[in-house]
N, C-alpha and C positions, 0 to 999 in steps of 0.2 A: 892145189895151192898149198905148198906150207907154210910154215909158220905161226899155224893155233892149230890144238887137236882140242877136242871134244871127248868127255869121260863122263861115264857116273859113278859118283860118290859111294859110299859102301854107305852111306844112312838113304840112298837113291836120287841125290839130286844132280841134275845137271851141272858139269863146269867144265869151263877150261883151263888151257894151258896155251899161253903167246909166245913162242923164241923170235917172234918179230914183235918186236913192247909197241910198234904200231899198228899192230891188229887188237891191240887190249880193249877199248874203249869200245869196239863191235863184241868182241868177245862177252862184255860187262853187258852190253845190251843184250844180247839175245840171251843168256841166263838168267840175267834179271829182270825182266820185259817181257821177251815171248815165253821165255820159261819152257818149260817140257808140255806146253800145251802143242799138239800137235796142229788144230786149226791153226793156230796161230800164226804156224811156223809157215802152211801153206798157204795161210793170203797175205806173207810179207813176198813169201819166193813167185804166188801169181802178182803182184803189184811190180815188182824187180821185172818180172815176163813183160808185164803189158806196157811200163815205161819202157823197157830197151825196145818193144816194138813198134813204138810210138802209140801205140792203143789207149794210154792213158796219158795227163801231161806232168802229173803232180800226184803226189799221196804224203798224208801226214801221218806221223803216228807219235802217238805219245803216252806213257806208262808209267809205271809204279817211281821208275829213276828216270828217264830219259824219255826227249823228245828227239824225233827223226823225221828231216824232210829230205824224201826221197823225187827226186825229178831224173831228165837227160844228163844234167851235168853230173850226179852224183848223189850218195846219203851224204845228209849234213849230220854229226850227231852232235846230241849236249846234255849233260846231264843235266835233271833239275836240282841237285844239291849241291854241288862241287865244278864252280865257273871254271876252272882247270881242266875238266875232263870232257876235250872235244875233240872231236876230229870228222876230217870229208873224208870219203873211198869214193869211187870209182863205182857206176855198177855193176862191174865183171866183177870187183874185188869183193861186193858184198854179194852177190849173187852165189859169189864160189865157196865163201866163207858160209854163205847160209845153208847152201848145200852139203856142207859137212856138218852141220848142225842138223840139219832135216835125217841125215845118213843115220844120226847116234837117235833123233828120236823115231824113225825109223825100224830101230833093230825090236820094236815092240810087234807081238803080230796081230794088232788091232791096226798095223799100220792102212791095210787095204780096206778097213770098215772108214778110218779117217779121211782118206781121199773120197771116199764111194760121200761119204755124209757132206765133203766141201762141194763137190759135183752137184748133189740135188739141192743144195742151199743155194749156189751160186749159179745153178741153169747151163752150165757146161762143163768139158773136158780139162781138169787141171795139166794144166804146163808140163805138169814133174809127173807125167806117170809110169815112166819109166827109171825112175829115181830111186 
């Protein structure tokens, strides 16, 4: 998927970059929201897993700026400070977009303690383990 890349910062934080200004507002949540926490990033991308498989019907999440309601039809996002800053995707389009978010927090190699730690927390095999 292009149209947002994922970098870190030279002071080490996460950001992006949109050449599609309709991926910003997912862009804006997952740096500011899930942040470089890497659980994090793995029980938004198992939640996306188990609603595209029907396994789950609904999930909410809500954070530092934004709330997200993730169902079959789609994420809804909204900031909580700025009524302007909203938009739906699709869950291929957030799934692919987290997935390159997951790739950057990823290039850590504490990456396989992070999954090995969501597996015994959550009692099974994460989604992404081949990610």
């Amino acid at each position: 998927m292009s149209g947002i890349k994922f970098y870190w910062t030279e002071t080490g934080r996460s950001e992006y970059r949109a050449t599609d200004e309709r991926l910003s507002c997912l862009g804006m949540w997952l740096v500011g929201d899930v942040q470089a926490d890497r659980s994090t990033c793995l029980d938004l991308l198992a939640d996306l897993e188990d609603i595209t498989a029907g396994r789950k019907e609904h999930e909410s999440w809500e954070g530092n700026a934004w709330a997200a309601e993730l169902s079959p039809t789609g994420v809804d996002l909204q900031n909580l400070w700025r009524e302007e800053l909203s938009a739906h995707y699709t869950l291929a389009e957030t799934r692919g977009v987290a997935e390159r978010y997951w790739r950057l927090l990823a290039e850590d190699p504490g990456r396989g303690a992070a999954v090995q730690r969501w597996e015994e927390r959550n009692g099974r095999r994460h989604p992404y383990q081949g990610l």
